[in-house]
C-alpha positions as a Markdown table, in Angstrom:
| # | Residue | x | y | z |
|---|---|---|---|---|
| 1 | Unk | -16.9 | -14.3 | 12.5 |
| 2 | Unk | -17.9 | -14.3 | 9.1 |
| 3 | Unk | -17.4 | -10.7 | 6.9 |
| 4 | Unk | -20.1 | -10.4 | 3.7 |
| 5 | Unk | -18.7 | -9.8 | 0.0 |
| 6 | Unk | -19.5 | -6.7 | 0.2 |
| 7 | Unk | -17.3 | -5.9 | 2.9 |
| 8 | Unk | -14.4 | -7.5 | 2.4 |
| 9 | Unk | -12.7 | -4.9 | 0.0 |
| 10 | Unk | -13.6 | -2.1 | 2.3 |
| 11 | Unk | -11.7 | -3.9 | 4.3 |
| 12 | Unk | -9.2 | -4.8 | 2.3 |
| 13 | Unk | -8.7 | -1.3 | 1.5 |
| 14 | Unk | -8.7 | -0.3 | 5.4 |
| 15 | Unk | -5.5 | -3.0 | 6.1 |
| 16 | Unk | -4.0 | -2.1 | 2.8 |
| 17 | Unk | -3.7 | 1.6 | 4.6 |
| 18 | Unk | -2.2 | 1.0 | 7.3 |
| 19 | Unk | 0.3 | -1.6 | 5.8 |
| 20 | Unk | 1.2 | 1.3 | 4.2 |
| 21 | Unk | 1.6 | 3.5 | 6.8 |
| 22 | Unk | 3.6 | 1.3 | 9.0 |
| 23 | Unk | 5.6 | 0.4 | 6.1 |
| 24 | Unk | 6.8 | 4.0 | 5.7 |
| 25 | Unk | 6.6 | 4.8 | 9.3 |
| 26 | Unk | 8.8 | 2.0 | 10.4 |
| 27 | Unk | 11.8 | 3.4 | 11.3 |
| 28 | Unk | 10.1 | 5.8 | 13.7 |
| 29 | Unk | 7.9 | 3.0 | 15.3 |
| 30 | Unk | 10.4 | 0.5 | 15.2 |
| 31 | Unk | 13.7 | 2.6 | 15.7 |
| 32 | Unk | 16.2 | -0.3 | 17.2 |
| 33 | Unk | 14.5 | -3.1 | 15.3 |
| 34 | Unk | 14.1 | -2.0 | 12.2 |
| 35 | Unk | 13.8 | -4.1 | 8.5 |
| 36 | Unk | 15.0 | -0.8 | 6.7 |
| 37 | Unk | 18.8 | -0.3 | 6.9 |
| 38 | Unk | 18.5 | 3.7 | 7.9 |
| 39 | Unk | 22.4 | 4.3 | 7.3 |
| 40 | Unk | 23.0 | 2.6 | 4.7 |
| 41 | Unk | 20.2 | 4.1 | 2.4 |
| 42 | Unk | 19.0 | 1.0 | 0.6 |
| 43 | Unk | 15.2 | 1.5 | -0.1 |
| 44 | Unk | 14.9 | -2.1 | -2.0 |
| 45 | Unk | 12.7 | -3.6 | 0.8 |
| 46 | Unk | 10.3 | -0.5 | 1.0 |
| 47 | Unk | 9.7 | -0.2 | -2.5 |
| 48 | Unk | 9.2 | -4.5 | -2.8 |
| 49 | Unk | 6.6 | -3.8 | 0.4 |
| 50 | Unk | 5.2 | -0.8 | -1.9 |
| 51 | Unk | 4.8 | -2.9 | -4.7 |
| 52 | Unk | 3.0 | -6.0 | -2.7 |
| 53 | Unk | 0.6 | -3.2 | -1.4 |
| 54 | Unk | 0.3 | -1.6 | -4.6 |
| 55 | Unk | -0.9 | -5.1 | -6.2 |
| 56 | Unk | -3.3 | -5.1 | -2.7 |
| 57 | Unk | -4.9 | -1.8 | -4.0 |
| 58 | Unk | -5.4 | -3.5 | -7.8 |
| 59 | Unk | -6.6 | -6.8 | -6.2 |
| 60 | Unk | -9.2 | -4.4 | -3.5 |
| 61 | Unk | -10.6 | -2.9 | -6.5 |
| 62 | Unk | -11.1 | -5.9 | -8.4 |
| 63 | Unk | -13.2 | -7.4 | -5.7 |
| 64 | Unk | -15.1 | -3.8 | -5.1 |
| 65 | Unk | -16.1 | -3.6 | -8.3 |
| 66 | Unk | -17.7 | -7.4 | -8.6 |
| 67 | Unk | -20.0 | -6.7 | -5.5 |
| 68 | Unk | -23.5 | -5.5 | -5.8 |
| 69 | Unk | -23.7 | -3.2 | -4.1 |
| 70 | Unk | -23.5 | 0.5 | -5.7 |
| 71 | Unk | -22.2 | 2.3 | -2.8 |
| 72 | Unk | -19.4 | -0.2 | -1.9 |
| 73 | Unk | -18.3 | 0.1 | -5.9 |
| 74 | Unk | -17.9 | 3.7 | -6.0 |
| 75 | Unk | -15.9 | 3.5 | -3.0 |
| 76 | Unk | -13.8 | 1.3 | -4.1 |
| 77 | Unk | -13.5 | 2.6 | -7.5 |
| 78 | Unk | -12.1 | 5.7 | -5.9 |
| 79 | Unk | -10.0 | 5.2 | -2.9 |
| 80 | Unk | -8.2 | 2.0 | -4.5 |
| 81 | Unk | -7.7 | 4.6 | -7.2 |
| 82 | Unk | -6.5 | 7.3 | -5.5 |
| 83 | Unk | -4.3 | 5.2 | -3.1 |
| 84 | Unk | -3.2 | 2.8 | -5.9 |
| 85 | Unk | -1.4 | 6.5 | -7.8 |
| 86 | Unk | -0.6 | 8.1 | -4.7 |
| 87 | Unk | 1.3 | 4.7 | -3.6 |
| 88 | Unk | 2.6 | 4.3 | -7.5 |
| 89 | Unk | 4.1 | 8.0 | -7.5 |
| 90 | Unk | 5.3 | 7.5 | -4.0 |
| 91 | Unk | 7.6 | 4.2 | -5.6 |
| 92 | Unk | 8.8 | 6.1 | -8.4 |
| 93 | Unk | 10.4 | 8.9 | -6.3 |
| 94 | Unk | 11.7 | 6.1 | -3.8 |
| 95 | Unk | 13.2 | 4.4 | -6.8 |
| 96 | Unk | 14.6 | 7.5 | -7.7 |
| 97 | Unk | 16.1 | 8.3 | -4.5 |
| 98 | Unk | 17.5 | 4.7 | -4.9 |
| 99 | Unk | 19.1 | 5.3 | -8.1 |
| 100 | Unk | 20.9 | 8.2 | -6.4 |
| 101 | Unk | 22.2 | 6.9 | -4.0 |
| 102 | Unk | 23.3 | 3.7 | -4.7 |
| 103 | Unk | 27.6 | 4.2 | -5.2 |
């Protein structure tokens, strides 16, 4: 199954989104396995999976905007810049939090 160029940072964006979603919903979905220490409060692996997805976003809207298409770069103009600050203000509160409450 082969996906066109002009698809692939639609979808890009699309897994980026849930990445994100499971990464800050994991200790719901994955309460007795979980990669994020929930006592302890260290957010160090969140914010590094943040930052990965956050370099997804830029990486989605690079390819977006070398398509051809007009529609797929005004979609991915905007939602890779909405998500990419929405995801970038979400990782400066986290690394506040961190700051906090680290001893």
């Amino acid at each position: 199954m082969s996906i066109s160029k002009e698809n692939k940072p639609i979808l890009l964006t699309l897994i980026l989104l849930a990445a994100a979603f499971v990464v800050f919903f994991a200790n719901q979905i994955f309460p007795s396995n979980s990669i994020f220490p929930s006592r302890s409060g260290d957010l160090t692996i969140p914010l590094w999976l943040f930052f990965a997805i956050d370099i997804g976003f830029i990486v989605a809207l690079v390819l977006g905007v070398r398509t051809n298409k007009p529609s797929v770069v005004w979609f991915s103009i905007i939602t890779n810049s909405i998500f990419f600050v929405l995801l970038s203000a979400l990782m400066f509160l986290l690394a506040i939090a961190n700051g906090i409450s680290e001893p």
